[in-house]
C-alpha positions as CSV (number, residue, x, y, z in Angstrom):
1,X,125.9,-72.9,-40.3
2,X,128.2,-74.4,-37.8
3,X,127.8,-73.9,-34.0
4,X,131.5,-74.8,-33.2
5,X,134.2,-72.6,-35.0
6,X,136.8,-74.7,-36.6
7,X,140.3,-74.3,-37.3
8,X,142.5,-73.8,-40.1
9,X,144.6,-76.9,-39.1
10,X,141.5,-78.9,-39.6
11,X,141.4,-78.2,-43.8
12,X,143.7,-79.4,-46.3
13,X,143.6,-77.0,-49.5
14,X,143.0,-78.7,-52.5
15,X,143.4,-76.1,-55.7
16,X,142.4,-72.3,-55.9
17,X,139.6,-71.8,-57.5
18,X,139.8,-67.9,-57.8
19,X,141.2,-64.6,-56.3
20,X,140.5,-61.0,-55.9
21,X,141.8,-57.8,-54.6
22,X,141.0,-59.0,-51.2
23,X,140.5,-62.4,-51.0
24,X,141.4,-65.6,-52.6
25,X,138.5,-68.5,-52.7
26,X,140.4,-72.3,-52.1
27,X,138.6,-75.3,-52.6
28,X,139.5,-77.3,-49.2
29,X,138.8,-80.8,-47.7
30,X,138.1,-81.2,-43.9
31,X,140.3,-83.8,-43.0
32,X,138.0,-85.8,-40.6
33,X,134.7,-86.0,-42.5
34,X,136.0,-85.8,-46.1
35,X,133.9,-83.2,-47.0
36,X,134.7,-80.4,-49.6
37,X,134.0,-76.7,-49.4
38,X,135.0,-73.2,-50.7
39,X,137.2,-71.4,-48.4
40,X,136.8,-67.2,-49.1
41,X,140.2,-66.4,-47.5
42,X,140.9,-62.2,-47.1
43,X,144.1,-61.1,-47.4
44,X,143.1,-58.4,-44.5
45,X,144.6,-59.1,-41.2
46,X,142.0,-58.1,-38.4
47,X,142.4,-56.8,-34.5
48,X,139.0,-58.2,-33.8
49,X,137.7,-60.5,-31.6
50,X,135.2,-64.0,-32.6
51,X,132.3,-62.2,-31.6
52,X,133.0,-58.9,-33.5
53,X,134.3,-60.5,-36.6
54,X,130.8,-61.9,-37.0
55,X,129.4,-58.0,-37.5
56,X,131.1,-57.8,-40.8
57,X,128.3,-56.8,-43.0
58,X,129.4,-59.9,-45.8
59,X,128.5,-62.0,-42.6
60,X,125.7,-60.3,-41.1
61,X,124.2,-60.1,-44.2
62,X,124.6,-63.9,-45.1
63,X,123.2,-64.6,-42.2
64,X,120.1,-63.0,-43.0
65,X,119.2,-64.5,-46.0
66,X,120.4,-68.1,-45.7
67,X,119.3,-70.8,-46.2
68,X,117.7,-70.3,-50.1
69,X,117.6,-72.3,-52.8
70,X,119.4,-69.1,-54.5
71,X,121.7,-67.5,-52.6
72,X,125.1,-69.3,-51.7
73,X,125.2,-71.4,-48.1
74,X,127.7,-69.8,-45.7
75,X,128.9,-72.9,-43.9
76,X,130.8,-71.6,-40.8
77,X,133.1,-68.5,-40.1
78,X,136.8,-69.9,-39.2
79,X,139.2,-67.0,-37.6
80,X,142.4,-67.5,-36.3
81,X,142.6,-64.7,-33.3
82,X,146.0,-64.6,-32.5
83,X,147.2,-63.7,-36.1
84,X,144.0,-61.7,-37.7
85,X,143.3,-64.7,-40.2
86,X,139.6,-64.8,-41.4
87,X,138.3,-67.3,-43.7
88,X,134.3,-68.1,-44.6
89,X,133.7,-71.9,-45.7
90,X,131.4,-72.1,-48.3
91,X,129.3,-74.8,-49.9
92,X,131.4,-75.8,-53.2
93,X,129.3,-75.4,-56.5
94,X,130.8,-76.7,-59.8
95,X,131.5,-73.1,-61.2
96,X,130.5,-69.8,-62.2
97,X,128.5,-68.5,-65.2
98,X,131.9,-66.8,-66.6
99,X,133.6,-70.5,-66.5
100,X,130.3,-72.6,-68.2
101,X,129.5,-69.9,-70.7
102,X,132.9,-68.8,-72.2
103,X,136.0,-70.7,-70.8
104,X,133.8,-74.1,-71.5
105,X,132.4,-72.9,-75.3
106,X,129.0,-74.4,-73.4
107,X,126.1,-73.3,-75.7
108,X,122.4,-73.0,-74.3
109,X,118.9,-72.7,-75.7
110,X,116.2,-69.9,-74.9
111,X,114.6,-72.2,-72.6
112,X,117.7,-72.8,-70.3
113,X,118.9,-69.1,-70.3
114,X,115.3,-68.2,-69.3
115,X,115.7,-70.7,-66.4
116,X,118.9,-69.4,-65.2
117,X,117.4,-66.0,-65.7
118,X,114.8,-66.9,-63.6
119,X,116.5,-68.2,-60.4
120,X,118.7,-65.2,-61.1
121,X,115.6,-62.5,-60.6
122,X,114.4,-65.2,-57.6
123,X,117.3,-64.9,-55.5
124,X,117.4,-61.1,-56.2
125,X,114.0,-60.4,-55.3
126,X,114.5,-62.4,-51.9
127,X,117.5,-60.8,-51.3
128,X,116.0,-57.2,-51.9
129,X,112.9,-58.1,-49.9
130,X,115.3,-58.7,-47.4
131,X,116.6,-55.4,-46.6
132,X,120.1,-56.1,-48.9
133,X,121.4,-54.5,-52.6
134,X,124.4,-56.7,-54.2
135,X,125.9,-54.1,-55.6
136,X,128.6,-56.5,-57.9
137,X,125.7,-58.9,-60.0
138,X,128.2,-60.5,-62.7
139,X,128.7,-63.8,-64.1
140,X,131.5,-64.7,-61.9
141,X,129.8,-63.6,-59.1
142,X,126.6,-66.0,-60.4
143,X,127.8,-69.7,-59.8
144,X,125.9,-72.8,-61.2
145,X,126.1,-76.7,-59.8
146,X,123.9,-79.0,-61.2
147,X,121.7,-76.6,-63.4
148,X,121.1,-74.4,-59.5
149,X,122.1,-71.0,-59.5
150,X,123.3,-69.0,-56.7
151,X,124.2,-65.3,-56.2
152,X,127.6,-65.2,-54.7
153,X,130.5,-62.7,-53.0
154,X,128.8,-60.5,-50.9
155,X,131.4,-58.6,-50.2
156,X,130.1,-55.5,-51.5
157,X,126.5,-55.8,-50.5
158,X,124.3,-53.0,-48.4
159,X,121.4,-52.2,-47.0
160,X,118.6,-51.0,-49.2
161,X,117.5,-48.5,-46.2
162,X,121.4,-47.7,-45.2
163,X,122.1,-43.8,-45.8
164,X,123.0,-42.7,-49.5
165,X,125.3,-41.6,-50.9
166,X,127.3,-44.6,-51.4
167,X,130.7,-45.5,-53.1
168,X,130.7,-44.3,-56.4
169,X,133.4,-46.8,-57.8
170,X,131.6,-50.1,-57.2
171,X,130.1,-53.0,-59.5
172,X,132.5,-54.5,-62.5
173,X,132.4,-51.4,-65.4
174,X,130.8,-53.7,-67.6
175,X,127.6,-54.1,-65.6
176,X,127.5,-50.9,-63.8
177,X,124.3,-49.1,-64.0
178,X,124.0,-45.6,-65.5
179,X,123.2,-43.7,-62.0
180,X,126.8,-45.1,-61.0
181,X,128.2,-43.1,-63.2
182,X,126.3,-39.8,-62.8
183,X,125.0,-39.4,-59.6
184,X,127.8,-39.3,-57.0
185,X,126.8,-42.4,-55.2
186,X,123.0,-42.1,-55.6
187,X,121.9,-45.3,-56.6
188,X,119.2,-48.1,-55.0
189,X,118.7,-51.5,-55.5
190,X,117.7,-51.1,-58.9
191,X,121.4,-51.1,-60.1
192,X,121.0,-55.1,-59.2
193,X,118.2,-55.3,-61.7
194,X,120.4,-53.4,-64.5
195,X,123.1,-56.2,-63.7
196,X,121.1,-59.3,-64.2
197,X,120.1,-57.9,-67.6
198,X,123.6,-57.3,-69.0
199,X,124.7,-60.8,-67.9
200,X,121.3,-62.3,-69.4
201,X,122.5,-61.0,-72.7
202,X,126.0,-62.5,-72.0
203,X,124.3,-65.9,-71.7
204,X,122.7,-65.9,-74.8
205,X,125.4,-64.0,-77.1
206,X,128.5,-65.3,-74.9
207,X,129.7,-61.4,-75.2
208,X,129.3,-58.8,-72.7
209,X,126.6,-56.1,-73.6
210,X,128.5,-53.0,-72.9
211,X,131.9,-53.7,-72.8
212,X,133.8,-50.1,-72.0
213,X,137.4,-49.6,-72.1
214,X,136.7,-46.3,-69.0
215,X,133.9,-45.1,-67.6
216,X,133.3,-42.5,-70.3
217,X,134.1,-45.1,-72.8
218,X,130.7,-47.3,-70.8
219,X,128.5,-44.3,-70.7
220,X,129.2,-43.5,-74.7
221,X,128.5,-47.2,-75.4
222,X,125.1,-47.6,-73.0
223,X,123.8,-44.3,-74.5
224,X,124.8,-45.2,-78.3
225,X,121.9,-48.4,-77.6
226,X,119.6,-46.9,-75.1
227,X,120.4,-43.3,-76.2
228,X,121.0,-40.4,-73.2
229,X,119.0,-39.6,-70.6
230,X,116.2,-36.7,-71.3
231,X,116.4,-33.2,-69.2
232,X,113.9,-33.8,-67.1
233,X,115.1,-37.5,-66.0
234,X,119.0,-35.7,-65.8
235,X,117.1,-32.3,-63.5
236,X,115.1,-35.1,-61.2
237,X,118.6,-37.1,-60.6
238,X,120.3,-34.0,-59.6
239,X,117.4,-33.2,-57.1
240,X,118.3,-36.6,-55.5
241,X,121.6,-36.1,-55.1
242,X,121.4,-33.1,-54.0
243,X,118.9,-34.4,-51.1
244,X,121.1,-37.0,-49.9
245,X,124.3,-34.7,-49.8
């Protein structure tokens, strides 16, 4: 990560390469070395100064786990004081799983997907044994270069040991856990786990696993494979969310 914050001035944007609800990522060139990177961009404006800025929990949390072979390289942290602009330069990877499985028609054997699937469950496990839950594990959030994987946006992240509950809307529908749905925002690192195998299916079928319309509509299709939880398993969930309201 860079010691001396750079400027905005100092990039030329390239293309977009994606955008969200609060953020757009560009793919930028700094003008004096020539060197390409992925800009995360938020649309927030923020009253903060350098050295706060760099508590945001995306950062902080970066922080803590880089550098692995895994987990995505936060660069440097560029923010322009005087008008609230925050951007976090990332190193550019050719593209997400969503883009090489489905927008490229790329089709791969057992033996790649189990590889994927591996570095997948390694950069999970270090990220858990460090203290930190994902809480968004999808394919676009997955990104590939050069048959490397990387977990990606950690936007949403939190602390496996941070007090429950938690937001109850989070993760993509399609690879939201069950708990998420029934538990008011009790849910653990775990929901990670339930992610990685949805998008391991998506890999080798190139078709998301549960694919709900609602969040009725996901529990009705999770339960018609899995079938629905027993009465004990339902009474020992309600005991923990009754503990940690």
């Amino acid at each position: 990560m860079s010691d001396q914050p750079r400027k905005f001035e100092e990039f030329r944007v390239s293309q977009k390469l994606g955008e969200g609800t609060f953020s757009q990522v560009l793919k930028v060139k700094h003008k004096a070395s020539g060197k390409f990177y992925a800009m995360k961009r938020f649309r927030k404006r923020f009253n903060s100064t350098f050295e706060e800025i760099q508590n945001l929990r995306e950062i902080q949390a970066l922080r803590r786990l880089n550098p692995h072979n895994h987990v995505i390289d936060l660069i440097e942290v560029i923010f322009d004081q005087k008008h609230g602009v925050l951007a976090l330069n990332f190193e550019l990877m050719d593209c997400n799983l969503y883009e090489l499985f489905l927008r490229k028609n790329v089709v791969i054997g057992e033996s790649k997907a189990k590889n994927y699937f591996f570095q997948i469950c390694t950069g999970l496990e270090y990220m858990h044994s460090k203290g930190i839950f994902h809480r968004d594990i999808k394919p676009e959030n997955i990104l590939v270069k050069d048959n490397t994987i990387k977990l990606a946006d950690f936007g949403s992240c939190r602390g496996i040991h941070s007090k429950q509950p938690y937001t109850e809307y989070i993760a993509t529908r399609w690879y939201r856990s069950p708990e998420c749905f029934l538990c008011y925002g009790v849910y653990n690192f775990k929901m990670d786990i339930w992610g990685a195998g949805c998008v391991l299916y998506e890999i080798l079928s190139k078709a998301p696993l549960f694919p709900g319309s609602n969040g009725l509509d996901q529990l009705h299709r999770i339960h018609a494979v899995l079938g629905t939880p027993s009465a004990k398993l339902l009474q020992k969930m309600l005991g923990q969310v009754i503990l940690a309201t």
